[in-house]
N, C-alpha and C positions, 0 to 999 in steps of 0.2 A: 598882949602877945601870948601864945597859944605857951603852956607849959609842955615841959619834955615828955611827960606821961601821957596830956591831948595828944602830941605831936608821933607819938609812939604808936597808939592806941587808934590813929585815926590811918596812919601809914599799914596797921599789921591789917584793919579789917578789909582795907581796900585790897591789897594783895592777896587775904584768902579770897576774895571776889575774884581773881586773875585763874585762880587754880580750881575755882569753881567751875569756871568757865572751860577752862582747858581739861578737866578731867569730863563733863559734861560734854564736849566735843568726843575725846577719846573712848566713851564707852557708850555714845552714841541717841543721850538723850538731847542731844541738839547737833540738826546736820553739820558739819562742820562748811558745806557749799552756802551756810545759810549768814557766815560770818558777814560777805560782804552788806548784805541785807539789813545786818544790827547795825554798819558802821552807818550807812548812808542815813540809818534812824536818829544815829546820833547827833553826826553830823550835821546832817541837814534839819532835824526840829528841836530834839532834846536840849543838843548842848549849846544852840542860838536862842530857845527860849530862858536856860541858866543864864546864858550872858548878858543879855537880854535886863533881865529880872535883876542879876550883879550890880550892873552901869545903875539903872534907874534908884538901886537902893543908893546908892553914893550921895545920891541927887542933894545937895546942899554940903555935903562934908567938909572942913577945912583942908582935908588931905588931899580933895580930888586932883588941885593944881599941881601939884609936887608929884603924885603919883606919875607924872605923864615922865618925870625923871628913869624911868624902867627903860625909858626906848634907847639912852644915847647908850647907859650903861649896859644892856643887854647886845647892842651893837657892839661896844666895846670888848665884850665878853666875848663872840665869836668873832671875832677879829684876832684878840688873841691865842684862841682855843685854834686858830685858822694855821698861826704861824709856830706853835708849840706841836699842832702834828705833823707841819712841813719837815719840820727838826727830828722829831722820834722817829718815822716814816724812813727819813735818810739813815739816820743812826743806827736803825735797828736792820735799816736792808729790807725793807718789805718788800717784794717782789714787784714789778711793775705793774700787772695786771691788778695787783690787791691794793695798791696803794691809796686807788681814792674811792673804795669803800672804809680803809681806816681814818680820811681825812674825814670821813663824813660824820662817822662814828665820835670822830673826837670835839668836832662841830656840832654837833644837833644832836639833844637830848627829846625824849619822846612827853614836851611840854604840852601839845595838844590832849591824844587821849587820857596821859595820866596825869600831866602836870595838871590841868583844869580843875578835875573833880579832885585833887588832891590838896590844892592852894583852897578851893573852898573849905573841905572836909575841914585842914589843921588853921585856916587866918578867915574864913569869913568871907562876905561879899566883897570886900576890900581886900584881900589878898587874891582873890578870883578876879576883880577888876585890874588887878595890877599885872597878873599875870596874861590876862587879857591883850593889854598894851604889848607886853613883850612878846608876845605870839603874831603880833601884825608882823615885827619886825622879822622873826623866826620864820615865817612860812613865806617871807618874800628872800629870805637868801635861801632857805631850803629848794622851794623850787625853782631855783637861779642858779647858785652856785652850786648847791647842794645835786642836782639834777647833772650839774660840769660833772663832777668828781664822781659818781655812780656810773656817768657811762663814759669817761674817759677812755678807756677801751673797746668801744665800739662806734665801727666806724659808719657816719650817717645816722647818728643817734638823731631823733624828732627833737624838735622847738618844744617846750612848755608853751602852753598855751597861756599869754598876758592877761587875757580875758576870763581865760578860768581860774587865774589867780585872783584875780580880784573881787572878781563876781562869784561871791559866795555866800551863803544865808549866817554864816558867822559875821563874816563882814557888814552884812546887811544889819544882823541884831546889834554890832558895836556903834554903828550908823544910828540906826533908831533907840536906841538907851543911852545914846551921849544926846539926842536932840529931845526926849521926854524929861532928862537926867536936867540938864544946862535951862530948859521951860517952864521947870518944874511942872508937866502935864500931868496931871492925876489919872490914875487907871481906875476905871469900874471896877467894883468888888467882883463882881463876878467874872470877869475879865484877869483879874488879879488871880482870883482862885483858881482858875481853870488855868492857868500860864504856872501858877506853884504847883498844884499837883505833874504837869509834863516837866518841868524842870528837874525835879524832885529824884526822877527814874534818871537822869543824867549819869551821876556818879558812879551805881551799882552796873548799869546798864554798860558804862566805857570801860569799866574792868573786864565785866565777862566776857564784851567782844574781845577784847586783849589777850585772854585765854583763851579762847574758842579759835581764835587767829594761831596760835601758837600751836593750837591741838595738831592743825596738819600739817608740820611736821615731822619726821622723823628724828628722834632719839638718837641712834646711830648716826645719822648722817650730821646733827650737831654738834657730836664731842668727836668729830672727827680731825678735825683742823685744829691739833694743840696751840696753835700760837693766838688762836682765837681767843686763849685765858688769856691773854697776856691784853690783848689790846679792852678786854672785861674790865682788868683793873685799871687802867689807863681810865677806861669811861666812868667807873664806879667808884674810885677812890684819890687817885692821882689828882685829877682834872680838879675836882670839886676840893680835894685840899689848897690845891695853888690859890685855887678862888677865895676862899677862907683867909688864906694867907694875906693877898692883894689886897682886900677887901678892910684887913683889919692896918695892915701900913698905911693906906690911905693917910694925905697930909689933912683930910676934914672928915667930920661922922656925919657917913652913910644913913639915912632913912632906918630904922631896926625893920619896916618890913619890906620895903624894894631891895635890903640888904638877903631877909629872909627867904624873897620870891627869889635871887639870883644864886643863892645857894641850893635853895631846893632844883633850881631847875638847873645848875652843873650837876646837882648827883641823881639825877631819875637816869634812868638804862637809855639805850639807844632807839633814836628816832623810828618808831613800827613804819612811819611813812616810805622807810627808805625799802622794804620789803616792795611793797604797790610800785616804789618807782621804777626797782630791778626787773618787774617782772612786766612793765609796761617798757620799757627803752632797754630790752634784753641786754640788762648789765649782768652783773654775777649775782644773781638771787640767792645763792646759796651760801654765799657769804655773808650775806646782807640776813637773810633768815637766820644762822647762825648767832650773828652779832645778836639780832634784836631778842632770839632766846635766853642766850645765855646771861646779856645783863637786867635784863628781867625778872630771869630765873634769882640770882645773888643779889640785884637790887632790895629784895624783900628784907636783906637782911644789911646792907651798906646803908641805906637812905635812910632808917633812924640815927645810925651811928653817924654819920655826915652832919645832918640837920644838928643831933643832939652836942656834936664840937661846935659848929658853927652859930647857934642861934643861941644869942644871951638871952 
């Protein structure tokens, strides 16, 4: 298990990669039009050849069977995170148009671009593989339910598309690295080499898009919606104590690291996806833009202190 200092140390460089990114959009030595550009690099080759190269390393581990435990618990986990902002949402009077971009917020942490390269950076192939698993589950209620509650408000909102859910080069590499992983099929060295170096730009590459995304933005137009701190700490600190809490009542012990992966991924900031959905099913983007700023922005500094309560 990664110590507090790794765990520290691998969360601060990742997040000056975020600000690398977003000051390099803002003073303009990267077009900020160029963001979507980085994502589909990552998406589509970078972070399926990481996952890829993840699964395959597993290949023989005693853990591998046990790790698939991530999915019911991870389901678990937004199922409850589902019915705890049903509760706050009411309680606190959120307006009806804003309501389910806070469910969503309080649902879906941004496990893709940052939780990936982050589960590597601080556990390993095996924490990257784990969080892997929980990601099938997350990006099938993200664009399901998650997609419900973003356009709750508009009316004749578009279908997600099933086929584009599924059919994706991520899915594709968790496909072919469980079927080289389970064969044990050897890779050629050079084959090997050439898939470690594009993996390798994963990590660095998903922060600065993160930043670069943030850069277009407006300043003003994020700290403009004061209640917007409020639903920050709800995603940043709240959510991910409760999980701490659950987690440690428990009447049996937990995995220490599918315990690890389900804590990191309650305290990472708010789903980036949920920006691209606002702004494809004309929900309220700017809400959604806000959210994913601001616990971004404060995540740099909750997600050690989280991890470091939570992780023995």
């Amino acid at each position: 298990m990664a110590g507090m200092q790794t765990i520290a140390t691998s969360v601060i460089i990742l997040f000056a990669l975020i600000f690398v990114g977003y000051f390099s959009g803002k003073i303009g030595w990267l077009r900020k039009e160029s963001a979507p550009d980085f994502s589909a690099l990552v998406l589509n080759v970078t972070m399926p050849v990481t996952i890829f190269l993840s699964i395959v390393g597993q290949s023989g581990s005693e853990s591998m069977g046990r790790d698939f435990l991530i999915i019911p618990f991870i389901a678990i986990f937004h199922v409850g995170s589902l019915f705890f902002g049903l509760l706050i949402t009411r309680l606190l009077r959120v307006p009806k148009e804003k309501r389910g971009t806070w469910m969503f917020n309080f649902v879906f942490s941004n496990n893709g671009f940052m939780g990936l390269p982050l589960a590597l950076s601080v556990f390993g192939d095996r924490g990257l593989f784990i969080m892997v698993l929980g990601n099938m589950i997350s990006n099938l209620l993200l664009f399901s339910i998650g997609v419900k509650m973003l356009t709750e408000s508009v009316p004749n909102a578009d279908k997600v598309s099933v086929k584009k859910l599924f059919l994706t080069n991520i899915n594709y590499a968790v496909v072919a690295g469980l079927i080289f992983a389970l064969f044990h099929i050897p890779l050629f060295d050079v084959i090997g080499d050439l898939l470690g170096y594009i993996g390798d730009i994963s990590s660095g590459l998903s922060m600065l898009v993160v930043g670069l995304s943030l850069s277009r933005m407006s300043i003003s137009v994020v700290f403009k919606d004061k209640r917007m701190f409020l639903l920050t700490v709800f995603r940043l600190l709240v959510i991910p104590l409760l999980t701490i809490a659950v987690i440690r009542v428990l009447p049996f012990k937990m995995d220490p690291m599918i315990a690890s992966i389900l804590i990191m991924s309650a305290a990472l900031p708010s789903a980036a996806a949920q920006s691209m959905i606002a702004e494809q099913y004309h929900g309220d983007l700017e809400a959604s833009g806000q959210a994913v700023f601001l616990t971004t922005l404060f995540a740099v500094v909750t997600v050690p202190i989280m991890m470091s309560i939570g992780i023995r």
